[in-house]
KESE-416734 format. One record per residue (C-alpha): residue number from 1; residue in three letters; x, y, z. Coordinates in nm, 3 decimals. Layout:
<sites>
+------+------+---------+---------+---------+
: resi : resn :    east :   north :      up :
+------+------+---------+---------+---------+
:  NUM :  ala :       X :       Y :       Z :
...
+------+------+---------+---------+---------+
</sites>
This chain:
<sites>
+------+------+---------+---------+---------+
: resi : resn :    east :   north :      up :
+------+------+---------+---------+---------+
:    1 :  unk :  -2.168 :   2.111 :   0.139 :
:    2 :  unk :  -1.989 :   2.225 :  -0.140 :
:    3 :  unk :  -1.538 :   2.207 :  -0.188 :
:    4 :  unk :  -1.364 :   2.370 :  -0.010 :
:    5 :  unk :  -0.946 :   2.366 :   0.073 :
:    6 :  unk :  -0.778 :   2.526 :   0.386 :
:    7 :  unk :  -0.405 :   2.540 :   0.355 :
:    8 :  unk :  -0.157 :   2.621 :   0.605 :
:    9 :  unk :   0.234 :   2.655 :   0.552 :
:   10 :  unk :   0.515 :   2.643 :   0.834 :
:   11 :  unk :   0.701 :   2.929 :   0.814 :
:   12 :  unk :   1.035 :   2.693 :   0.912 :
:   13 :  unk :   0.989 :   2.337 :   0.765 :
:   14 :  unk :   0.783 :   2.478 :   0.421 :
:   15 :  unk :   0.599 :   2.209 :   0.493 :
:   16 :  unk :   0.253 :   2.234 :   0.434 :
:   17 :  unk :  -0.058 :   2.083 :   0.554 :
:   18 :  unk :  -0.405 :   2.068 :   0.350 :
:   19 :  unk :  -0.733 :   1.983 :   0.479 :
:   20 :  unk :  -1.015 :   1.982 :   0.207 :
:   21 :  unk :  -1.354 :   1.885 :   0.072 :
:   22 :  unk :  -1.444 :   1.786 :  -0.243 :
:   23 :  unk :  -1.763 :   1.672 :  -0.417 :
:   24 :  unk :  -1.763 :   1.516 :  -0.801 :
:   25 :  unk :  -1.425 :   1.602 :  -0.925 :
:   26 :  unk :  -1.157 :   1.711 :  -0.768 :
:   27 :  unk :  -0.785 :   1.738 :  -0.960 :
:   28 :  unk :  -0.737 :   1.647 :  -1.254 :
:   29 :  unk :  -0.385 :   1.399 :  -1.354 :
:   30 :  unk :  -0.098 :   1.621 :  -1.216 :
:   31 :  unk :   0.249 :   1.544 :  -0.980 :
:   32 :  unk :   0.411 :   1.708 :  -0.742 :
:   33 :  unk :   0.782 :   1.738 :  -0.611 :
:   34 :  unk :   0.655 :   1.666 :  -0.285 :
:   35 :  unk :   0.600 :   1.354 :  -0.107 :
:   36 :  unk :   0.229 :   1.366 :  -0.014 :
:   37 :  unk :   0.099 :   1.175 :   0.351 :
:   38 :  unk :  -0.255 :   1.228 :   0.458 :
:   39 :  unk :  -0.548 :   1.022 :   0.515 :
:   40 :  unk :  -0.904 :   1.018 :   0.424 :
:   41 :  unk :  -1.161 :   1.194 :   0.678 :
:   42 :  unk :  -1.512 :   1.076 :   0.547 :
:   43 :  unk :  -1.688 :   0.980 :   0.239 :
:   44 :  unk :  -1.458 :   0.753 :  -0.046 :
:   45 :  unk :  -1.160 :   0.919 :  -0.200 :
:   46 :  unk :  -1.087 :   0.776 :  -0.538 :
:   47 :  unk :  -0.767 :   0.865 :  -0.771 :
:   48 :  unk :  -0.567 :   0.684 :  -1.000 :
:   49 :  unk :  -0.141 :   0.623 :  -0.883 :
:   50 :  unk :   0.093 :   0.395 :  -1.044 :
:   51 :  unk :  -0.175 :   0.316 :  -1.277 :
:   52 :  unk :  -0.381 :   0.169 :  -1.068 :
:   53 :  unk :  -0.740 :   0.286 :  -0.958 :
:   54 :  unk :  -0.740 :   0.347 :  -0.541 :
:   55 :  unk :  -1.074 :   0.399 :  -0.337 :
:   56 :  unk :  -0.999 :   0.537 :   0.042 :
:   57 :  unk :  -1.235 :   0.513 :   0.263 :
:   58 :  unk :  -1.252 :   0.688 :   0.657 :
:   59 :  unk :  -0.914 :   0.610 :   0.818 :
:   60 :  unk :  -0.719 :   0.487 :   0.520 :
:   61 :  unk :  -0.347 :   0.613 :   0.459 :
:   62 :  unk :  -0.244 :   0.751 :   0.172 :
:   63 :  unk :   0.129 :   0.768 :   0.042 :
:   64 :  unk :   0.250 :   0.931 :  -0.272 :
:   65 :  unk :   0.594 :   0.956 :  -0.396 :
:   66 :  unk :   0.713 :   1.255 :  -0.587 :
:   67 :  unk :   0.667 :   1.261 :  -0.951 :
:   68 :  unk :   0.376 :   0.994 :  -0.942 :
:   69 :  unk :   0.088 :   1.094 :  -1.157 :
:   70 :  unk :  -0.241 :   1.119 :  -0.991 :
:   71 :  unk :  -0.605 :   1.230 :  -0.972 :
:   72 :  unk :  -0.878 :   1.256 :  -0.751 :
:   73 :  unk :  -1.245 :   1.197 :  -0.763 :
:   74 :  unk :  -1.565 :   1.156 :  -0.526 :
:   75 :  unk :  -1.757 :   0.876 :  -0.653 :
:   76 :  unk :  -2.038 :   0.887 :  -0.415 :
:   77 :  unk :  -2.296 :   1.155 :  -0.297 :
:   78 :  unk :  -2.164 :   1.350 :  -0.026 :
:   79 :  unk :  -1.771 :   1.412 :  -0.148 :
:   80 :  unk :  -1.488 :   1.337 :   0.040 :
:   81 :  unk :  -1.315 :   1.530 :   0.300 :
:   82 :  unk :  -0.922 :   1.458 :   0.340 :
:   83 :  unk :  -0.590 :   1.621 :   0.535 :
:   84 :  unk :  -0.262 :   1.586 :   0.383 :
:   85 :  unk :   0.082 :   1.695 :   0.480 :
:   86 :  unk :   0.329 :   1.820 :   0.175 :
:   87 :  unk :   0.699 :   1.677 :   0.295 :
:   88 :  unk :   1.014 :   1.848 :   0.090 :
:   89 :  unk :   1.205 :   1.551 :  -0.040 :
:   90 :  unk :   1.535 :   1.713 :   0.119 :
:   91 :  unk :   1.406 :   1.758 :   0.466 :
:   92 :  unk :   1.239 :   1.371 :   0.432 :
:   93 :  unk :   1.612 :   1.317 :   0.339 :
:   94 :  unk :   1.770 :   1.517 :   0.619 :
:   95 :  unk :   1.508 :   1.383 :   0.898 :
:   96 :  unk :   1.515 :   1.009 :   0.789 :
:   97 :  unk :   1.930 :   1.001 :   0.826 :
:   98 :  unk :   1.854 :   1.146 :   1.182 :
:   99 :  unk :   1.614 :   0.834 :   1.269 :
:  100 :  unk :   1.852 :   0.578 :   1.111 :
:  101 :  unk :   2.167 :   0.466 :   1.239 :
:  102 :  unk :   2.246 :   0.395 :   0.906 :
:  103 :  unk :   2.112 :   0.567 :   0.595 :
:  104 :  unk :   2.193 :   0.332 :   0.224 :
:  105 :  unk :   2.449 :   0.478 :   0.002 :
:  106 :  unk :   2.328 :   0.653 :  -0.306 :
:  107 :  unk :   1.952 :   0.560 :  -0.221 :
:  108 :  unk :   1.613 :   0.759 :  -0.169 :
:  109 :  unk :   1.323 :   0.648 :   0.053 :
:  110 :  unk :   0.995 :   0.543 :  -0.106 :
:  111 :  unk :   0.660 :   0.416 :  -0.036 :
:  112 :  unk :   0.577 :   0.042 :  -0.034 :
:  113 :  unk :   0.249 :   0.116 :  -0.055 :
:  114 :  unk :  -0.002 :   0.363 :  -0.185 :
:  115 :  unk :  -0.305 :   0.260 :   0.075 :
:  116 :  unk :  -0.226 :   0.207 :   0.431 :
:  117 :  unk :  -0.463 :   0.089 :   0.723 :
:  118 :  unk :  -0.295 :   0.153 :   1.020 :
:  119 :  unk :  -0.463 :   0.328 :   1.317 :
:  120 :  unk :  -0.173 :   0.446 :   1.495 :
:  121 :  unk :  -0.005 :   0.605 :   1.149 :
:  122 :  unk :  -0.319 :   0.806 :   1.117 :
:  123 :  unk :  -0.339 :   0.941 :   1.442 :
:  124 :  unk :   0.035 :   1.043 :   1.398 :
:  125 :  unk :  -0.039 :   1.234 :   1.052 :
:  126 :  unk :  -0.335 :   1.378 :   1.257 :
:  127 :  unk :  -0.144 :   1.515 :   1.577 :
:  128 :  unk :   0.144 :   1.635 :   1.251 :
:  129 :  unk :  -0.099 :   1.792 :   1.040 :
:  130 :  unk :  -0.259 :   1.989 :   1.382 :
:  131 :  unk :   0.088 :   2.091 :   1.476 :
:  132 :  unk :   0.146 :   2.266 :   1.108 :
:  133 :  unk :  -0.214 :   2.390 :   1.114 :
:  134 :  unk :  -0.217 :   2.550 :   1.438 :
:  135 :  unk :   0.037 :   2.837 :   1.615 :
:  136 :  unk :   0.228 :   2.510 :   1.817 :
:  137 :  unk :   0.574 :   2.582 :   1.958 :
:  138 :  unk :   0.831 :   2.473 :   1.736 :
:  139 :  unk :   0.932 :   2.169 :   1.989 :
:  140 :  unk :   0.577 :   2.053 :   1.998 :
:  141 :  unk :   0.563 :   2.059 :   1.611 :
:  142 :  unk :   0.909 :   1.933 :   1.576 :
:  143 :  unk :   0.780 :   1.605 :   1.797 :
:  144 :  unk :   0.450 :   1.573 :   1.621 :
:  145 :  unk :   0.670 :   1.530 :   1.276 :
:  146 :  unk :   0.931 :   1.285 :   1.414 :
:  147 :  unk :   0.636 :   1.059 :   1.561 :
:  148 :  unk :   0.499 :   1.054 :   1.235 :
:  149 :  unk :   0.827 :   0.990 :   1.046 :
:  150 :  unk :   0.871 :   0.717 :   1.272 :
:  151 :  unk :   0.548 :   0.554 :   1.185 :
:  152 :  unk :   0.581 :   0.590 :   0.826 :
:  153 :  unk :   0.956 :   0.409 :   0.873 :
:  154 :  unk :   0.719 :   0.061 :   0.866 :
:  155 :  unk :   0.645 :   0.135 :   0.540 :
:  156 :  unk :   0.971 :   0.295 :   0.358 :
:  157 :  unk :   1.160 :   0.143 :   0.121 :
:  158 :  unk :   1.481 :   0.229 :  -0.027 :
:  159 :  unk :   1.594 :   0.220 :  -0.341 :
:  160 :  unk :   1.877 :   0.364 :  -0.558 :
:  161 :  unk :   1.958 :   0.664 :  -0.655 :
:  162 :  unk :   1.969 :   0.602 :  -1.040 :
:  163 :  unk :   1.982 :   0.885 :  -1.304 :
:  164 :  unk :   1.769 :   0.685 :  -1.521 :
:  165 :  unk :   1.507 :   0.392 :  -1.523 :
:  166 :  unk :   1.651 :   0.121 :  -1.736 :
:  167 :  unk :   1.327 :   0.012 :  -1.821 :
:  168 :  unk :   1.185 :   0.367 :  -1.977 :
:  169 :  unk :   1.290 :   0.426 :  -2.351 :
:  170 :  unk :   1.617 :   0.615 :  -2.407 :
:  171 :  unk :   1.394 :   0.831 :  -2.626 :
:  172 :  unk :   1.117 :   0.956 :  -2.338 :
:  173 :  unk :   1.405 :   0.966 :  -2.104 :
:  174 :  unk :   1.602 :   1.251 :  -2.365 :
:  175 :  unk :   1.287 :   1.425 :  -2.374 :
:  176 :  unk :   1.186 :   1.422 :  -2.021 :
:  177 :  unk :   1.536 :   1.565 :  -1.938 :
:  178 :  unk :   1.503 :   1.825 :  -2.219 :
:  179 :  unk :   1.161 :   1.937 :  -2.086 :
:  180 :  unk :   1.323 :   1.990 :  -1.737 :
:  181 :  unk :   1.595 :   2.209 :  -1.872 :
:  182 :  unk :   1.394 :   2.435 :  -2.080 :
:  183 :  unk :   1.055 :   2.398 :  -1.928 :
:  184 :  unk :   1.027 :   2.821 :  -1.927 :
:  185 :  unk :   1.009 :   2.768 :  -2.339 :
:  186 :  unk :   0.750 :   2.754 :  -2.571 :
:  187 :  unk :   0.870 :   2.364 :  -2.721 :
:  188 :  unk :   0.698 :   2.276 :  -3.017 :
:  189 :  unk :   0.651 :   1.895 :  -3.061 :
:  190 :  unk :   0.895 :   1.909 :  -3.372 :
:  191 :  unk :   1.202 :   2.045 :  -3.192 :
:  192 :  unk :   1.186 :   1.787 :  -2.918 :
:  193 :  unk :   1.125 :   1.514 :  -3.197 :
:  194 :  unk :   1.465 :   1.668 :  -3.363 :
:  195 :  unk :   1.651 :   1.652 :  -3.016 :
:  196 :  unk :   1.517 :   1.297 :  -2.949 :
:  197 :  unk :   1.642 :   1.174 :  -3.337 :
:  198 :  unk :   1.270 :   1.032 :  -3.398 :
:  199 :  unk :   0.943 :   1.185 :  -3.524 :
:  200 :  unk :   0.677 :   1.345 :  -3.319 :
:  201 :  unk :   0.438 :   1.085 :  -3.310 :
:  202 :  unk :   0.691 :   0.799 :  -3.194 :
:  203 :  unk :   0.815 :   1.005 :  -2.975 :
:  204 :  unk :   0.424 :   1.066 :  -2.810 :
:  205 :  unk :   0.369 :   0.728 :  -2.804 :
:  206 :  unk :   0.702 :   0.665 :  -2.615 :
:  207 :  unk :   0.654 :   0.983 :  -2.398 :
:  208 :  unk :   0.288 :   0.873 :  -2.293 :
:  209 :  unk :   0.390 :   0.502 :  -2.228 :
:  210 :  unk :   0.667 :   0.578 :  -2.027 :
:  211 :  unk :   0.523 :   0.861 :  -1.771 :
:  212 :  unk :   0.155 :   0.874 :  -1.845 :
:  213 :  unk :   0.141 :   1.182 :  -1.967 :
:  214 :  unk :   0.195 :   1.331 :  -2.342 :
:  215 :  unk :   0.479 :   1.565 :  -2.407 :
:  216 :  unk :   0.241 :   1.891 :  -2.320 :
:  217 :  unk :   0.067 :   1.797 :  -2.107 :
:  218 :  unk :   0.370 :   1.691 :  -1.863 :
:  219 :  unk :   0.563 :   2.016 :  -1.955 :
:  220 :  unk :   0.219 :   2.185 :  -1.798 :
:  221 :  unk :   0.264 :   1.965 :  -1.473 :
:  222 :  unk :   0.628 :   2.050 :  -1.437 :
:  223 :  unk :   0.560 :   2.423 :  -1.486 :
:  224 :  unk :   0.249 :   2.407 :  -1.215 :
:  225 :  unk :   0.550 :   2.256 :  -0.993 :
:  226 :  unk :   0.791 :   2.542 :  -1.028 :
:  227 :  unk :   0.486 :   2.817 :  -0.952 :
:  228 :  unk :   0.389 :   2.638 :  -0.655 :
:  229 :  unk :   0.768 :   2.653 :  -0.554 :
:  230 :  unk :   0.789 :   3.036 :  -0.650 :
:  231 :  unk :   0.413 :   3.127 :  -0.504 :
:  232 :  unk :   0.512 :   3.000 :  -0.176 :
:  233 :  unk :   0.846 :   3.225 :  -0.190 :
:  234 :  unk :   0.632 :   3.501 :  -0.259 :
:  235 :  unk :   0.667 :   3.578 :  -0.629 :
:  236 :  unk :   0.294 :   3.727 :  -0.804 :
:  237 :  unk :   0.143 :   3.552 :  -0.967 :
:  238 :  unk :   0.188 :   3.757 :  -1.306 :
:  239 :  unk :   0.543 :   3.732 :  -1.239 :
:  240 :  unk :   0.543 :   3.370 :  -1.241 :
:  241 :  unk :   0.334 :   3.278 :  -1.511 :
:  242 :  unk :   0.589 :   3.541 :  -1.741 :
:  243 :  unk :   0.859 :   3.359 :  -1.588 :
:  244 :  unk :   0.746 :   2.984 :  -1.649 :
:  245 :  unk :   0.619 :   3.064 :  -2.008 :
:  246 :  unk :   0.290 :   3.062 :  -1.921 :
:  247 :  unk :   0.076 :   3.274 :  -2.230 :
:  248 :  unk :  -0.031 :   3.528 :  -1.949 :
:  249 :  unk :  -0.159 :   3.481 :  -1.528 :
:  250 :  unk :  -0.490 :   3.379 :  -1.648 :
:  251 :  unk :  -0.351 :   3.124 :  -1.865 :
:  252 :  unk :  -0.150 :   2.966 :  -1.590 :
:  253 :  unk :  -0.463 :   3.021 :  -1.323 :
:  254 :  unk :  -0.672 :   2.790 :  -1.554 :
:  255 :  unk :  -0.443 :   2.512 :  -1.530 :
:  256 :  unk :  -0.332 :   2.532 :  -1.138 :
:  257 :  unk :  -0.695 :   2.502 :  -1.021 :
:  258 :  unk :  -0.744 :   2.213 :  -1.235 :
:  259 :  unk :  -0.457 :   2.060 :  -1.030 :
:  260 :  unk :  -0.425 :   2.227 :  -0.705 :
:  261 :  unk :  -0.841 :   2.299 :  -0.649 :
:  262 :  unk :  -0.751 :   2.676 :  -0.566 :
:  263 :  unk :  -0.591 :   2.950 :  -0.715 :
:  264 :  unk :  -0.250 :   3.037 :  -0.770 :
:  265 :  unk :  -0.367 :   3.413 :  -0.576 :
:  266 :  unk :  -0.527 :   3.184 :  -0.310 :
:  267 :  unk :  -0.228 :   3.014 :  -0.247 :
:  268 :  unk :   0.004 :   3.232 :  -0.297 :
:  269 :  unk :  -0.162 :   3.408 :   0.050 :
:  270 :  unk :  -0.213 :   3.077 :   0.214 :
:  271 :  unk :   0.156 :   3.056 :   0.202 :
:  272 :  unk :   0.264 :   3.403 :   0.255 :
:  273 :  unk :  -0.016 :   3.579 :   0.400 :
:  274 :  unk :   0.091 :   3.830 :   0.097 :
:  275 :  unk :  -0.258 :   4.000 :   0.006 :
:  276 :  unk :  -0.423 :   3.910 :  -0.371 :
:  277 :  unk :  -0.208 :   4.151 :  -0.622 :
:  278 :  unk :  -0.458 :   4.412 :  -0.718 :
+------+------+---------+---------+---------+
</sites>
């Protein structure tokens, strides 16, 4: 069958719906600054969230949070085939506070739970996802993504709004925040080890224990964030890579379709409907 990915963005929400197929391996470790709400089509659909190895199978929910690390992988002959909405954090925000009377002070909505079976919470994602992926009036689209909201409301959580996990070391936390302000530099391990006050390899060790990822590897992720952000505005893909600090467009190509499954071109017109730069 081979993979395959078919992407559509609404031009109003910028929320975007995915519908794929995928045979061996499909992304390697990466997050996004999106939460992510699909469900699994056919075949077994294994990745690794919260550090924790999930298999779903046909009909199974799946909920990820922004910022949570994880993979995918078809274990079984045959692949898996998937949809998937991408939900902006601030319109989750905006939408939620219209379905509650009351919204908690100083809190953010999470997931209970990374697997879900629940019937009529698939069917909603389905009827959402069909209203993104097809040329519905806005109303009809508009009530296909309350419904949904609505259903996912059973399994929300909120929690609070805290600048910083008490339980990560003050060390990865410094150098998390560091990456995020200058994430369009070339960092060498040794600088961030000078603005942390430790050496390189504690810091590593702290860095990897504490989000999963080594210094690098997460500035990478948070750079493939930004481009998707900037791709979907528009912005070449030469452009962005130059911007983000990417060595050159190949460069940053390489490491999106290790992530995303397509290119940042592909994309970039999936989004846009902006045709490949020549």
């Amino acid at each position: 069958m081979g993979s395959w990915i078919d992407l559509k963005q609404d031009p109003h929400t910028g929320i975007e719906a995915i519908r794929a197929h995928f045979d061996g391996h499909a992304y390697d470790p990466h997050f996004h600054d999106s939460y992510l709400v699909g469900f699994t089509e056919t075949g077994v659909q294994q990745f690794h969230c919260r550090r924790v190895l999930h298999r779903s199978t046909p009909g199974q929910v799946f909920l990820v949070e922004p910022g949570e690390l994880h993979d995918g992988h078809a274990p079984a002959d045959g692949g898996f085939t998937y949809s998937m909405l991408y939900l902006d954090p601030e319109w989750v925000g905006s939408a939620l506070r219209g379905l509650f009377e009351e919204v908690p002070v100083d809190c953010q909505p999470g997931f209970a739970q990374t697997l879900v079976g629940e019937p009529a919470l698939r069917q909603a994602i389905v009827e959402a996802c069909r209203a993104v992926q097809r040329p519905e009036p806005r109303m009809v689209r508009d009530a296909a993504l309350d419904a949904m909201l609505a259903g996912l409301t059973r399994h929300l959580h909120w929690r609070r709004r805290l600048p910083d996990d008490p339980r990560l070391p003050s060390v990865a936390l410094r150098a998390r925040d560091y990456l995020h302000a200058h994430h369009d530099r070339d960092i060498g391990l040794a600088e961030l080890a000078s603005v942390c006050g430790v050496d390189r390899y504690r810091l590593t060790r702290a860095f990897k224990a504490a989000f999963g990822l080594a210094p690098h590897a997460y500035l990478v992720q948070l750079r493939l964030a930004r481009a998707r952000r900037l791709l979907a505005l528009g912005e070449s893909p030469a452009t962005v890579a130059a911007w983000l600090g990417f060595a050159d467009q190949s460069h940053m190509g390489r490491w999106f379709r290790r992530a995303y499954g397509l290119t940042p071109a592909n994309y970039r017109r999936h989004c846009t409907k902006h045709p490949d730069p020549a």
